[in-house]
C-alpha positions as CSV (number, residue, x, y, z in Angstrom):
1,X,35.4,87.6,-18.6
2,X,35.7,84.2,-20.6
3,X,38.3,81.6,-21.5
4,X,39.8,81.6,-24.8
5,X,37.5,79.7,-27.3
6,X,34.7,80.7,-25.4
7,X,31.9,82.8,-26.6
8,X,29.4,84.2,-23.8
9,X,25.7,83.2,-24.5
10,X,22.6,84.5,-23.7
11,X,18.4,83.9,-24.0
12,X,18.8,84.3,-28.3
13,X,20.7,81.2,-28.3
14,X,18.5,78.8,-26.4
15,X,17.4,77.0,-29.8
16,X,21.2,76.5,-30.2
17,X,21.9,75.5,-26.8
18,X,19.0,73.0,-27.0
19,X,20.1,70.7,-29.9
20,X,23.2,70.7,-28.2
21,X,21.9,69.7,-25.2
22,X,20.0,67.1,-26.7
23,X,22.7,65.4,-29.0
24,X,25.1,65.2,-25.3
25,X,22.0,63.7,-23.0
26,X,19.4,61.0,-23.5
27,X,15.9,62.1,-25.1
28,X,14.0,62.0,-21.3
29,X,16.8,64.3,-19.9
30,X,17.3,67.2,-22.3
31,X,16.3,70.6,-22.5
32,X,14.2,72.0,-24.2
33,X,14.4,75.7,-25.8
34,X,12.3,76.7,-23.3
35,X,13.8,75.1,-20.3
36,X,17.4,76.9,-21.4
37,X,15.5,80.1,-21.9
38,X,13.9,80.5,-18.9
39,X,17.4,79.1,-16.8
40,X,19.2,82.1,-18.7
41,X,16.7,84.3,-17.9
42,X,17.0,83.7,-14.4
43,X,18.8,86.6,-11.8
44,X,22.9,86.0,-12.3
45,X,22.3,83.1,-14.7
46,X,24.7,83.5,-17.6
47,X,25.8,81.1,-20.5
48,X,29.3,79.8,-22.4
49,X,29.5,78.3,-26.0
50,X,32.8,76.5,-26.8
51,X,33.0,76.0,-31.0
52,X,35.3,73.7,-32.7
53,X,35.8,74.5,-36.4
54,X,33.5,77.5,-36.5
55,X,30.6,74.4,-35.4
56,X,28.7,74.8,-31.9
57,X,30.8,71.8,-30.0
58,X,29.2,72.7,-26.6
59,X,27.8,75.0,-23.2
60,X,27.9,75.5,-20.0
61,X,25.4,77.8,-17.5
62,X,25.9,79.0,-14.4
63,X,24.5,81.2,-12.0
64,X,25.8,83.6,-9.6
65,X,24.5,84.2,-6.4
66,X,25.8,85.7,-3.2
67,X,29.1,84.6,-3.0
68,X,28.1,80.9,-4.5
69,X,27.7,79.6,-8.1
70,X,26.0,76.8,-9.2
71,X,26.7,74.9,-12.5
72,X,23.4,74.3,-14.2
73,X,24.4,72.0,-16.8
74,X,27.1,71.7,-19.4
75,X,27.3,69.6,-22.5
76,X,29.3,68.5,-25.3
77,X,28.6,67.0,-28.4
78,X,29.8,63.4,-28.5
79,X,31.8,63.9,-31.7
80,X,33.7,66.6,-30.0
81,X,33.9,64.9,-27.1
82,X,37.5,64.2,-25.6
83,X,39.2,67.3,-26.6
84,X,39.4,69.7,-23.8
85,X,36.0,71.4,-24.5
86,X,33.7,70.4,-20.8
87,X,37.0,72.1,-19.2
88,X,37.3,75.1,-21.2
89,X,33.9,75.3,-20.3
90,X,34.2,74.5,-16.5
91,X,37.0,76.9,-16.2
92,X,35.1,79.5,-17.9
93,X,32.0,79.5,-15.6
94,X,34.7,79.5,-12.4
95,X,36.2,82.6,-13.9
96,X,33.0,83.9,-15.0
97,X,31.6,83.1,-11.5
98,X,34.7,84.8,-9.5
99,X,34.6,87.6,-11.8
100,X,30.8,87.9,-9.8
101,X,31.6,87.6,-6.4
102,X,31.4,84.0,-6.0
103,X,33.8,82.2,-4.0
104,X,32.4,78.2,-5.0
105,X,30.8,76.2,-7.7
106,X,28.6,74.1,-6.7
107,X,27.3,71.2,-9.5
108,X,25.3,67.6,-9.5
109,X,26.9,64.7,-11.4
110,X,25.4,61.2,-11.8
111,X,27.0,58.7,-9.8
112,X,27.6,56.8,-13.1
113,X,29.0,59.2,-15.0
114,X,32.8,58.5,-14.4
115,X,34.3,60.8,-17.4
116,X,32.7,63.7,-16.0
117,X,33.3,62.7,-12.5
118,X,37.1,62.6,-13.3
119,X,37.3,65.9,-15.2
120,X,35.7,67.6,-11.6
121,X,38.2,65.9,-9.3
122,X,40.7,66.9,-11.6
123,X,40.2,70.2,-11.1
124,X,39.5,70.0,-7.4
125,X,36.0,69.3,-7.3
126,X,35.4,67.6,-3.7
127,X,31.9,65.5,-2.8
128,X,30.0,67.2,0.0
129,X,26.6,65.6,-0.5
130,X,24.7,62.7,-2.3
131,X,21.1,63.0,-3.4
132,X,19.6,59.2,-3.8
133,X,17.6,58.2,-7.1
134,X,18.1,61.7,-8.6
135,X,18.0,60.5,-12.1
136,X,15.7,59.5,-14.1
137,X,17.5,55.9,-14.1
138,X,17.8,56.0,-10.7
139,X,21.3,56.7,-10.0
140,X,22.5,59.6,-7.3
141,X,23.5,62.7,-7.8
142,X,27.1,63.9,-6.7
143,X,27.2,67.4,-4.7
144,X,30.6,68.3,-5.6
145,X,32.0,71.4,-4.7
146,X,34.8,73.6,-6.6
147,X,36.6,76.2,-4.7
148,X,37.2,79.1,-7.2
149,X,40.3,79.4,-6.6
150,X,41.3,76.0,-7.5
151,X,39.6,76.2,-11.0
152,X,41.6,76.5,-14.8
């Protein structure tokens, strides 16, 4: 089960996912091939591509277990940026994630990052922990939480 535009992903598409993921983050924080491989590999993990004129524009994974999810990382191609593809792709791993049994998303945001903070609350992400110098730059990471039911 996937939102519209959405294409599920899985381990044959790390190289794919990875120069994504690299274009969307700085150099010291992207993934690998590898990295993406072995996170889709991983019990309940699955993966989302959103396209944009037949082009990769971005991805989400997330991973199922129990009745909890957990958004691994999502990313968007700064070009493509700005045009509704992070919540196609948010709303697609809360529907994929009900579809499994889960009844929350749980995801990490840097404290700094205020676009992507905005898009959570906006779809009813709430803070329910803060991790100190998470980052690499030394910024927190967000706990946010996302009831599933509140998600599209």
């Amino acid at each position: 089960m996937t939102s519209a535009g959405l294409l599920p992903v899985g381990v044959e598409a790390a190289a794919v996912l990875a120069r994504l993921h690299a274009a969307a983050f700085p150099s010291a924080e992207a993934w690998g091939a590898d990295a993406i491989a072995l996170m889709l590999g991983l019990s309940g993990a699955f993966g989302l591509l959103a396209h944009e004129q037949g082009e990769p524009a971005g991805f989400a994974l997330g991973r199922v277990a129990a009745d909890e999810a957990e958004l691994l990382t999502i990313a968007v191609r700064p070009e493509a940026r700005r045009r509704g593809h992070a919540r196609a792709l948010l709303g697609g791993v809360a529907a994929e994630a009900a579809a499994r049994g889960a009844a929350a998303l749980f995801l990490e945001v840097s404290e700094a990052n205020d676009s992507a903070r905005a898009l959570y609350a906006g779809l009813g992400a709430t803070q329910v922990g803060r991790r100190a110098g998470y980052y690499a730059d030394g910024c927190a990471a967000l706990v946010l939480r996302l009831a599933l039911g509140q998600a599209g």
